[in-house]
C-alpha positions as CSV (number, residue, x, y, z in Angstrom):
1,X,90.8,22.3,-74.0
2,X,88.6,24.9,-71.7
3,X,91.5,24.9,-69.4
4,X,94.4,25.7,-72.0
5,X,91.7,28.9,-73.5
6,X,91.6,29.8,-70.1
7,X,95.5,30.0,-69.6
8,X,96.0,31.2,-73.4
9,X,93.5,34.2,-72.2
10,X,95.0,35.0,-68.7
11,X,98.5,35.1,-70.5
12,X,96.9,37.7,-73.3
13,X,95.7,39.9,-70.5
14,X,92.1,39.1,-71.1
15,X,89.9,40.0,-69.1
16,X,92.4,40.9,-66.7
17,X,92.1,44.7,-65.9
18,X,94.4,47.3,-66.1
19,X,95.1,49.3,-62.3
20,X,92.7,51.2,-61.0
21,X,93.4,55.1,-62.1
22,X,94.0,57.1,-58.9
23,X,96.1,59.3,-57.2
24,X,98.4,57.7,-54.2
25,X,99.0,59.4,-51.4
26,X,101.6,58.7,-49.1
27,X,102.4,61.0,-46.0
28,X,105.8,62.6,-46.1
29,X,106.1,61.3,-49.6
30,X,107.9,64.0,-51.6
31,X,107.8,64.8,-55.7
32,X,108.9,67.7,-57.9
33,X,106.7,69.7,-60.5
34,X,108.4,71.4,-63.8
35,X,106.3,73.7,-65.1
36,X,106.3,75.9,-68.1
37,X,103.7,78.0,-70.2
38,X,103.7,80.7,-73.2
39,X,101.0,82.2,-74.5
40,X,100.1,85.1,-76.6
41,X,97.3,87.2,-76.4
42,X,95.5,90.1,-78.2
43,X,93.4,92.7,-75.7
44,X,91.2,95.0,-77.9
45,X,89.8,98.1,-76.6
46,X,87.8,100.7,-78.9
47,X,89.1,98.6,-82.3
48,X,92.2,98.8,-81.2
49,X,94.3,95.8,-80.6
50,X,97.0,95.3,-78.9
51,X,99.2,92.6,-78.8
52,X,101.5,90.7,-75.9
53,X,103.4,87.2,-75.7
54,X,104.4,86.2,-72.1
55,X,105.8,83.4,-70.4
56,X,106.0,81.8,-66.9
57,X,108.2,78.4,-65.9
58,X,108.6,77.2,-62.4
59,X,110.0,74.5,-60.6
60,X,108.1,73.1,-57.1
61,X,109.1,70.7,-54.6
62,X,106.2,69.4,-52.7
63,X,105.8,67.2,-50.0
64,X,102.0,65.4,-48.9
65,X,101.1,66.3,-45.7
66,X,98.1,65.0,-43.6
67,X,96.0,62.5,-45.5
68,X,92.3,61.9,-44.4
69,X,89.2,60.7,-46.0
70,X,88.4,64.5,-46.9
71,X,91.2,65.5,-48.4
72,X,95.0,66.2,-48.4
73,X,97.7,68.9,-47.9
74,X,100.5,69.5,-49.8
75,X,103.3,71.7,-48.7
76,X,105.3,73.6,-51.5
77,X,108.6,75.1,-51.5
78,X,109.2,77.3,-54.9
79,X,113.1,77.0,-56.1
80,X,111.9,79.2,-59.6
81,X,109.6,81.5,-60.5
82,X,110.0,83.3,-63.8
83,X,107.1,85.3,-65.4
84,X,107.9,88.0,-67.5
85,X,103.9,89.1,-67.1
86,X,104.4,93.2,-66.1
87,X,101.2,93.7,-63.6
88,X,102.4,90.7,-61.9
89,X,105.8,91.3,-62.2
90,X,106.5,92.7,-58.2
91,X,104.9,89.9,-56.6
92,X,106.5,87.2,-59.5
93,X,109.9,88.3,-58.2
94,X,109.3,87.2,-54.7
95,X,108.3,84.0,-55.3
96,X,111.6,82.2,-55.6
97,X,112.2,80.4,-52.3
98,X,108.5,80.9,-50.7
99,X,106.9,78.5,-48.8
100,X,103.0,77.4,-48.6
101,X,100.4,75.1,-48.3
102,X,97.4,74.0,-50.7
103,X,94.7,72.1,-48.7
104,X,92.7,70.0,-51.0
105,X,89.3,68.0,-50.8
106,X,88.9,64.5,-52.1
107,X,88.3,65.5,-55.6
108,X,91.5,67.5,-55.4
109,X,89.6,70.6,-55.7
110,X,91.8,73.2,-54.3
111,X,90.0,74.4,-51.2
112,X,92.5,76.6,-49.9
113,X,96.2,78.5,-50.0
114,X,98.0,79.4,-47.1
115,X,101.6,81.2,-46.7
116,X,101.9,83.6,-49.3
117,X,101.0,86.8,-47.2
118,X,104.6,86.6,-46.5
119,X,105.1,87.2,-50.6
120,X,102.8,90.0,-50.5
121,X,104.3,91.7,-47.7
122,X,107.9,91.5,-49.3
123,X,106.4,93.3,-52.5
124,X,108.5,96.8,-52.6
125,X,106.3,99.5,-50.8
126,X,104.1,97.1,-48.6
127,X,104.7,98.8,-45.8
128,X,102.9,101.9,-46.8
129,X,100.2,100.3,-49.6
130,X,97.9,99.7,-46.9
131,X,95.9,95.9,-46.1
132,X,93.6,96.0,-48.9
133,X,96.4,96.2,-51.6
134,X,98.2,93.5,-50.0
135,X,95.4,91.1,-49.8
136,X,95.6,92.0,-53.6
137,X,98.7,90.5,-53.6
138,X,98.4,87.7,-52.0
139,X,95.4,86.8,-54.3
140,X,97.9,87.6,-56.6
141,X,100.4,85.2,-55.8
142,X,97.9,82.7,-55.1
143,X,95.9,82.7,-58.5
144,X,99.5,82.5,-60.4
145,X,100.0,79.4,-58.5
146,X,96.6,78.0,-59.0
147,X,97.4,77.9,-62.9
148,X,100.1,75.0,-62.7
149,X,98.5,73.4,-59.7
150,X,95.1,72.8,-62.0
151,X,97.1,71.5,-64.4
152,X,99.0,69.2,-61.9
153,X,95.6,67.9,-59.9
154,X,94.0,66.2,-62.9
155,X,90.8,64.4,-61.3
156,X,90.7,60.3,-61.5
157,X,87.5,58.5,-62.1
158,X,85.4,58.0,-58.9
159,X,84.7,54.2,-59.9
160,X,86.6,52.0,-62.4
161,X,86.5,52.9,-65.7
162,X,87.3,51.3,-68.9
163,X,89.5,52.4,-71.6
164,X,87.4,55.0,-73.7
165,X,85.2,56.0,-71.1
166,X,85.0,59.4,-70.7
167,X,84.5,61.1,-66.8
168,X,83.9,64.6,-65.7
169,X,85.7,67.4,-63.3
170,X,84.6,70.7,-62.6
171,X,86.2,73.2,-60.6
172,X,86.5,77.2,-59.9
173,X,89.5,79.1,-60.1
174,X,89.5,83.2,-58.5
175,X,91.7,84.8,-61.3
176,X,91.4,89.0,-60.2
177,X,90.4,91.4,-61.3
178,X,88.2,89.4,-63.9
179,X,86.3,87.0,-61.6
180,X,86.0,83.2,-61.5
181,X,87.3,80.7,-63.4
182,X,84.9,78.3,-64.3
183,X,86.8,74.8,-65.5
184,X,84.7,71.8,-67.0
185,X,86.9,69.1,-67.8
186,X,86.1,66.0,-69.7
187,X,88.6,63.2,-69.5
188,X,89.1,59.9,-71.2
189,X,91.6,56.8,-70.6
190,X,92.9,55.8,-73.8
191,X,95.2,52.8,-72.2
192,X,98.2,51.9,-71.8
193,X,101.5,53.3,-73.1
194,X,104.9,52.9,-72.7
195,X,107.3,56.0,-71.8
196,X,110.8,56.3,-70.7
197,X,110.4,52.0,-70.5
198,X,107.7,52.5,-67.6
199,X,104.2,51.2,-68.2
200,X,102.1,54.1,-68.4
201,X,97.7,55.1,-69.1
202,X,97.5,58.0,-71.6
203,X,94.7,60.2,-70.7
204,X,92.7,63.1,-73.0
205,X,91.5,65.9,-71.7
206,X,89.3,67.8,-72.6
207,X,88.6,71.7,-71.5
208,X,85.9,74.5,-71.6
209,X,86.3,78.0,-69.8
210,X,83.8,79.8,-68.2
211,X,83.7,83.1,-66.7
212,X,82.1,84.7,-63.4
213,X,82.8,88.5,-63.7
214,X,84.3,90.2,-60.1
215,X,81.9,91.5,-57.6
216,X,84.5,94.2,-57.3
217,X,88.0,94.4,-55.1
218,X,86.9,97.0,-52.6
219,X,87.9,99.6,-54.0
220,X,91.7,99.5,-55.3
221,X,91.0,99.0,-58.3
222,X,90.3,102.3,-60.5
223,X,87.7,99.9,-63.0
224,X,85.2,97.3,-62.9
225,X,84.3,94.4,-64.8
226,X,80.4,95.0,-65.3
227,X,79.9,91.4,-67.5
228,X,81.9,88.8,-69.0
229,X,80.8,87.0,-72.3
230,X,82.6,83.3,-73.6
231,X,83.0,84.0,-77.1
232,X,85.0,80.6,-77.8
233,X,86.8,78.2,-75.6
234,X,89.0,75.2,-76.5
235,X,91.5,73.4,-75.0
236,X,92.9,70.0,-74.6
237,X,95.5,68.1,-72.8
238,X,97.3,64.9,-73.5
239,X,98.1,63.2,-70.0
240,X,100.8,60.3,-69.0
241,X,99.5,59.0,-65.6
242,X,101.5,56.1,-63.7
243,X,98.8,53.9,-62.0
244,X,101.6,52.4,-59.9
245,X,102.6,55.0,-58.3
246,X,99.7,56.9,-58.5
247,X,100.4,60.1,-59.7
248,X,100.8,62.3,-62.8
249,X,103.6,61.9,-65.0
250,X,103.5,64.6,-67.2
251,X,101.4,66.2,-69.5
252,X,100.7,69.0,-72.3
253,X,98.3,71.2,-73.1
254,X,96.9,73.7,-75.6
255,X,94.2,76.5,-74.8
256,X,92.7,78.6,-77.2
257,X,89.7,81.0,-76.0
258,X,88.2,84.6,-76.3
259,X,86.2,86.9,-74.1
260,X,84.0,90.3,-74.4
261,X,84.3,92.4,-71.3
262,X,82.6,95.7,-70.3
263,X,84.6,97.4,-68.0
264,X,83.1,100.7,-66.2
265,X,86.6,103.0,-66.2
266,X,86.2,106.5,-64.9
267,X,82.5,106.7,-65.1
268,X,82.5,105.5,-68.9
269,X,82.0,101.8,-70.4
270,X,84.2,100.2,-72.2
271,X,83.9,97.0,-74.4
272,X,87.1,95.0,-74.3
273,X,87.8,91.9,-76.0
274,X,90.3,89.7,-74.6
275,X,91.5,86.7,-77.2
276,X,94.8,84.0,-75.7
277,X,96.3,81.1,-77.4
278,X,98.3,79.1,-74.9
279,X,100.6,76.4,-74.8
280,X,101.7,74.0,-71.2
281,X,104.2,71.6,-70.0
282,X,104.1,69.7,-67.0
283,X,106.7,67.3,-65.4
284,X,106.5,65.7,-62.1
285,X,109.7,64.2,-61.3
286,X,111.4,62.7,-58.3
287,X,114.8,64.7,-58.2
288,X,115.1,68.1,-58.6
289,X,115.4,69.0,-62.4
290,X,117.8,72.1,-61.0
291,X,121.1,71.5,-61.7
């Protein structure tokens, strides 16, 4: 009798656990990312609001490079970059059909970018903006990358966990001229699925913002940001991860959040409220979605 509870129990999966949640990397191993994001915003300044909707889609191919104990590099070729954002507009149009590399630590904490000087130096009139305003672009190019990279490099539990049981990722992103990005994730494996007929864990995510106001861009900009204040931040993503392979499947997410700024702008001080509800979709695919 113990025997046929113990087969009855093996064949019902209990206590059986599911694979381990973590990212695989292989070297050479290559995947593509489908990215896209809308959001609209309202930027106030002296009670008077103005209003903008904006959009950005992408697709990345992205092959793993050198994998160590520390970390891993990924090199990216961009094959579309559309983001109809008009300060960023110059540097957005070069993007198509740039090449870089994002080296990351083991917590996939993005430690640094390389390549996209190349971007900032094909920005019309780089020749004659002088260095400081194209390391402006380049931080430029690198930040709008950074946004669909975070959402790609979802941290995995350091140890096993079980369904329910929530973990935590923090990380900084350099978004200029405001500052730093603080992101505090909390995530939670709520267990298996089943998508496009492939066994899948669902994972909820959720997200708090915080900011770190800029120290100043030496100069090239004509304001400053003096203080940022977090009125409200929300957000929260819903997460398809393939513990087989070991990677991301897909996901989407939905940000809501609102900051006070004082700006110093030609000697005077401006309050500025800044308030964004944002939507994201994320693929990661194996062929190119390009047809």
């Amino acid at each position: 009798m113990l025997r046929l509870c113990v087969l009855l129990c093996l064949l019902a999966g209990v206590g059986t656990p599911d694979a381990a949640l973590e990212w695989k990397w292989k070297e050479n191993d290559e995947f593509w990312v489908e990215y896209a994001t809308e959001y609209d915003e309202t930027i106030t300044i002296k009670e008077k609001p103005q209003k903008r909707h904006e959009t950005f889609s992408g697709v990345f191919q992205l092959t793993v490079g050198k994998v160590t104990d520390g970390g891993i590099t990924l090199s990216v070729k961009v094959h579309k970059f559309d983001y109809t954002g008009e300060t960023t507009k110059p540097v957005a149009e070069k993007m198509a059909g740039a090449t870089f590399e994002v080296t990351l630590d083991k917590h996939l904490d993005i430690t640094g970018i390389s390549g996209l000087d190349k971007v900032a130096r094909e920005v019309p009139g780089a020749a004659t903006i002088g260095e400081a305003r194209l390391k402006f672009h380049q931080t430029m190019a690198e930040t709008l990358n950074r946004y669909w990279l975070n959402e790609l490099l979802l941290a995995m539990p350091d140890k096993a966990a079980k369904p329910g049981e929530p973990w935590e990722d923090r990380s900084v992103m350099d978004v200029p001229p405001m500052g730093r990005l603080g992101i505090h994730r909390t995530l939670k494996d709520e267990g298996s699925t089943k998508d496009e007929g492939k066994d899948l864990r669902k994972i909820a995510v959720e997200t708090k913002f915080e900011w770190t106001p800029s120290q100043g861009e030496g100069g090239i900009l004509p304001f400053k940001i003096q203080k940022v204040e977090t009125k409200s931040s929300e957000g929260s993503t819903t997460a398809l991860f393939d513990p087989e392979a070991g990677r991301l499947v897909k996901s989407s997410a939905k940000h809501k959040y609102a900051f006070a700024l004082k700006v110093v702008f030609g000697g005077a001080l401006l309050d500025i409220e800044i308030d964004r509800d944002q939507t994201q979709e994320l693929r990661v695919l194996d062929k190119s979605p390009l047809k």
